[in-house]
C-alpha positions in Angstrom: -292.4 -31.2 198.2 -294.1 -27.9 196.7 -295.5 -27.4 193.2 -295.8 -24.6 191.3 -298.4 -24.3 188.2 -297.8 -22.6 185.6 -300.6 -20.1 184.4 -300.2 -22.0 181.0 -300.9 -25.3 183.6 -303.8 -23.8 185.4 -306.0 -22.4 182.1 -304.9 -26.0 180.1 -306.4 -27.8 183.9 -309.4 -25.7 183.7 -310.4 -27.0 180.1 -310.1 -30.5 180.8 -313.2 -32.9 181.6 -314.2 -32.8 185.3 -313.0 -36.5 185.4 -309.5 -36.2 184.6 -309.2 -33.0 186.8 -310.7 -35.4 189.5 -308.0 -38.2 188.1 -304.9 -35.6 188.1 -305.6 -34.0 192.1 -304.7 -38.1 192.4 -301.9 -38.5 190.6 -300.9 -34.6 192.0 -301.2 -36.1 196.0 -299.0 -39.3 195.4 -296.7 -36.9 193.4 -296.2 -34.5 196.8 -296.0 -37.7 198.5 -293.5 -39.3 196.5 -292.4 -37.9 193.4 -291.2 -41.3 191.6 -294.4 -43.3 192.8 -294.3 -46.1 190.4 -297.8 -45.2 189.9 -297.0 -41.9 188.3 -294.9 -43.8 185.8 -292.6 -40.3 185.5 -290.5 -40.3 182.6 -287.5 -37.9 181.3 -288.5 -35.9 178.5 -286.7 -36.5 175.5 -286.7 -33.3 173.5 -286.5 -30.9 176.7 -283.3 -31.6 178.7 -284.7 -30.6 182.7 -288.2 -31.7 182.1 -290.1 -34.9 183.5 -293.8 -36.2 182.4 -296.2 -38.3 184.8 -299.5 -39.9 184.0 -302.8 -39.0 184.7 -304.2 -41.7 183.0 -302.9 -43.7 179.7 -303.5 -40.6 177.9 -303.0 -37.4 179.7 -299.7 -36.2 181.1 -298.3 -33.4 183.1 -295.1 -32.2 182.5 -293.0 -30.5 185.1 -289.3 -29.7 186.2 -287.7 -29.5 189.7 -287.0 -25.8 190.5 -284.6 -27.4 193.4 -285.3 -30.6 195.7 -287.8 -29.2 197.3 -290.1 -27.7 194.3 -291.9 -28.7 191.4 -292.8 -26.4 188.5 -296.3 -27.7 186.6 -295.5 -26.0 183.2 -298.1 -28.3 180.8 -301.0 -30.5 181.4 -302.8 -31.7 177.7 -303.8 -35.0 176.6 -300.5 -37.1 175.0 -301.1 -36.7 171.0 -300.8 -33.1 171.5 -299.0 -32.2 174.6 -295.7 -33.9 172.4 -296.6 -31.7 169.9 -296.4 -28.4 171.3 -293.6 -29.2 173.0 
């Protein structure tokens, strides 16, 4: 598995506490490892039709899409109450 991040993904990362950037590199390994790792707890996105959330922790999510089998598009990492928002 490969993953792509977004520009959007990589400036959003770059803002967030040092401890859930430590938290997401994580969830990001078991993701290339497995990429429905029951501890991701990935989940369809309801309002966009390709797109797929996992958890950092009980409030942060990434959200991503599969390119193909193979790859992984990052797009949006933000904490929940607004990540649904701007989507």
């Amino acid at each position: 598995m490969q993953i792509i991040q977004t520009s959007d993904f990589k400036k959003n990362l770059a803002k967030l506490p040092e401890e859930i950037q430590k938290l997401y590199q994580i969830q990001a390994d078991r993701f290339l490892a497995h990429s429905y790792d029951p501890r991701l707890h990935v989940k369809k996105v309801r309002d966009l039709k390709l797109a797929f959330s996992f958890r950092i922790t009980r409030r942060y999510r990434v959200f991503f899409y599969f390119q193909n089998p193979d790859t992984a598009i990052f797009f949006m990492i933000d904490h929940r109450k607004d990540a649904y928002r701007n989507i």
